[in-house]
C-alpha positions as a Markdown table, in Angstrom:
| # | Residue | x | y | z |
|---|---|---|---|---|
| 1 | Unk | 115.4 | 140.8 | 67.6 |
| 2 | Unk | 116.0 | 138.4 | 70.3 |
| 3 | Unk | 113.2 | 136.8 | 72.5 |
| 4 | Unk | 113.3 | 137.5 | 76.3 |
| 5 | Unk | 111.8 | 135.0 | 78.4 |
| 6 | Unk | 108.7 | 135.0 | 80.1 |
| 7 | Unk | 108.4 | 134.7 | 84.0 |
| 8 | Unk | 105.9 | 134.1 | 85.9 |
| 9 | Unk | 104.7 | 135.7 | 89.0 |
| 10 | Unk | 104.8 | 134.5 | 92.6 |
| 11 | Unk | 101.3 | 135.1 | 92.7 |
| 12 | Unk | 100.7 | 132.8 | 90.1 |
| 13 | Unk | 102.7 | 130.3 | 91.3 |
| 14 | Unk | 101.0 | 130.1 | 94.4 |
| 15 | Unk | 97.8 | 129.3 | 93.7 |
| 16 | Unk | 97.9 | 126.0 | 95.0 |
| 17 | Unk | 94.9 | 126.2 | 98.4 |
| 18 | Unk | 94.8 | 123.5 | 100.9 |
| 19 | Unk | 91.6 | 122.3 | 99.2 |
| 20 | Unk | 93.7 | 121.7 | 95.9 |
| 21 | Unk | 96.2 | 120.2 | 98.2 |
| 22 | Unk | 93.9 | 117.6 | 100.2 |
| 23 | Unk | 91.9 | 116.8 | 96.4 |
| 24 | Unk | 95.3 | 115.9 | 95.2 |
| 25 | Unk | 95.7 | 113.7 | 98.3 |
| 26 | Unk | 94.8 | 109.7 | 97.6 |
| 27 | Unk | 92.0 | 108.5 | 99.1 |
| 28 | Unk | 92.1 | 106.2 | 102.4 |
| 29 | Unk | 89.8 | 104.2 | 104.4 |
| 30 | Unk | 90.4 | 103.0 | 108.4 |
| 31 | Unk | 90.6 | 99.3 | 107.7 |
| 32 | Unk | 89.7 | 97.2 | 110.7 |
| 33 | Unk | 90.8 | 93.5 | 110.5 |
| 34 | Unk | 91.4 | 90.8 | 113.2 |
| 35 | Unk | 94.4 | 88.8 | 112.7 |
| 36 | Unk | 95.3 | 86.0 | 114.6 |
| 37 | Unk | 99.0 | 84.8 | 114.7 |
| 38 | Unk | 100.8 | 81.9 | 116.6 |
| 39 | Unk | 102.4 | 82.2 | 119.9 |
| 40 | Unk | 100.7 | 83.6 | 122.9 |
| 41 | Unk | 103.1 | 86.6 | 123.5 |
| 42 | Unk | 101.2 | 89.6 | 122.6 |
| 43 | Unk | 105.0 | 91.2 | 122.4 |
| 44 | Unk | 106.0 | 89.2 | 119.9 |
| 45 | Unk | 102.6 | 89.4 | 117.9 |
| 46 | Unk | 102.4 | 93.2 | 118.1 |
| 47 | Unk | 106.1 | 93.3 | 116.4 |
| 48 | Unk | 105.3 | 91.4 | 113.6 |
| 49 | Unk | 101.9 | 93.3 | 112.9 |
| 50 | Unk | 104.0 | 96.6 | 113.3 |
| 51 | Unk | 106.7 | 95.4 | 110.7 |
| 52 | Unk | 104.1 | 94.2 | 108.2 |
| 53 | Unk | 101.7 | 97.5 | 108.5 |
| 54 | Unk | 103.8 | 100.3 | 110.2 |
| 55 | Unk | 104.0 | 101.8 | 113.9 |
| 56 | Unk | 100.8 | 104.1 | 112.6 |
| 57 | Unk | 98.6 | 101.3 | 113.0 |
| 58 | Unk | 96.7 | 100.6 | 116.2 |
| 59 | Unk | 96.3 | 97.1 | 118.0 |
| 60 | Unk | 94.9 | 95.6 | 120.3 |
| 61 | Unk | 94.9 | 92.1 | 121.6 |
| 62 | Unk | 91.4 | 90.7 | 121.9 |
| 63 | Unk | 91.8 | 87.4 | 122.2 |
| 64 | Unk | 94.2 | 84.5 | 123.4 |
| 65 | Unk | 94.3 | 81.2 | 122.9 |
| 66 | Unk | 96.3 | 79.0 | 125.2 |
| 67 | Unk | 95.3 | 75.9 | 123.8 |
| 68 | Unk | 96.5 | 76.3 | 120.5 |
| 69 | Unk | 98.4 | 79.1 | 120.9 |
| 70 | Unk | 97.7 | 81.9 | 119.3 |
| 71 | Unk | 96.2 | 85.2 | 119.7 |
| 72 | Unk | 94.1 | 87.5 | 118.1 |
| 73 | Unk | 94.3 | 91.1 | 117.2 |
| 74 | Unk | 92.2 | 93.8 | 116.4 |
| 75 | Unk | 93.9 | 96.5 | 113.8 |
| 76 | Unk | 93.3 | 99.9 | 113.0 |
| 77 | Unk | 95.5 | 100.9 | 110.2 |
| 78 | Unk | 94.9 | 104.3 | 107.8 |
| 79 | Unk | 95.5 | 102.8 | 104.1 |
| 80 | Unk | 94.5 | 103.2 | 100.5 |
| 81 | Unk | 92.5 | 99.6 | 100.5 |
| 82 | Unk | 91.8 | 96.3 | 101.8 |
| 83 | Unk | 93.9 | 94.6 | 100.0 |
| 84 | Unk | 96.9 | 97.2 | 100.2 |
| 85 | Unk | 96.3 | 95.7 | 104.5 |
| 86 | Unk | 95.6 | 92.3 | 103.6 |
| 87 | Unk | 98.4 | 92.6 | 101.1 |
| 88 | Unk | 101.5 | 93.8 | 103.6 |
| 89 | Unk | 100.0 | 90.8 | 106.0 |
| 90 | Unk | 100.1 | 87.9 | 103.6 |
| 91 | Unk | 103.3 | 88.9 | 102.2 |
| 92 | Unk | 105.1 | 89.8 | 105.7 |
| 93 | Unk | 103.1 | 87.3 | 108.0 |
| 94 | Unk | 103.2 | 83.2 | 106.7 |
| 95 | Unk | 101.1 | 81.6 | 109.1 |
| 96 | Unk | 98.5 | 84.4 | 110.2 |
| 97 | Unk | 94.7 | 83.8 | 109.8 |
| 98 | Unk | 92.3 | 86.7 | 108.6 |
| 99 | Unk | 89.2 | 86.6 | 110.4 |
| 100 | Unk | 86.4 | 90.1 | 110.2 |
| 101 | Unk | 87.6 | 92.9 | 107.9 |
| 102 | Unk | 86.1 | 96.2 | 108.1 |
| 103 | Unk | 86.6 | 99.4 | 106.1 |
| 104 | Unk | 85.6 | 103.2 | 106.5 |
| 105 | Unk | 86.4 | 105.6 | 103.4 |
| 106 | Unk | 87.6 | 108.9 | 105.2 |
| 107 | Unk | 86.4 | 111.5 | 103.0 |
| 108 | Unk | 88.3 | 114.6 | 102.5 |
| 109 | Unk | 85.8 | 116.7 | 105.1 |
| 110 | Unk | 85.8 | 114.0 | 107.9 |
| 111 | Unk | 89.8 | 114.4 | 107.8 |
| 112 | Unk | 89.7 | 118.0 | 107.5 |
| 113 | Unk | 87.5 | 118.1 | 111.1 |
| 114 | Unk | 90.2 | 115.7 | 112.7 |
């Protein structure tokens, strides 16, 4: 007697609900960190901080220093960790200082609202 497979439904298959979905998801905080970078070209600081954390992140120059040139940024960047953001910065940015790092764990329901 031979064997015939088994199959499984569609329904069955399906299952899957956005709940299971979003619990499947990785958590992430909004990481706010000021960054300072030489120059005093908020052009050129805004594409560095876009190559080193992406074009979702948010930035805003808060500071410039003519003296010794350099400006500051605030960031807001969606990411796993600090140190994922601090991470992408040290290893894209040489000379940039670090100054006030702030982080908000987005929970599942807040990001559902949004």
């Amino acid at each position: 007697m031979q064997s015939q497979p088994i199959l499984a439904s569609s329904r069955a298959a399906s299952r899957c609900t956005p709940a299971t979905k979003l619990a499947q998801q990785p958590a992430l905080s909004l990481v706010t960190i000021d960054v300072t970078v030489p120059g005093t070209s908020s052009a050129s600081g805004r594409r560095a901080l876009r190559k080193a954390l992406g074009e979702g992140s948010r930035l805003f120059a808060i500071d410039l220093d003519k003296r010794n040139e350099c400006i500051t940024f605030r960031v807001d960047v969606m990411a796993r960790s600090v140190g994922d953001v601090v991470g992408a910065l040290a290893g894209a940015l040489r000379r940039a200082t670090i100054g006030r790092v702030h982080a908000v764990h987005v929970t599942h329901s807040n990001a559902q609202h949004h």
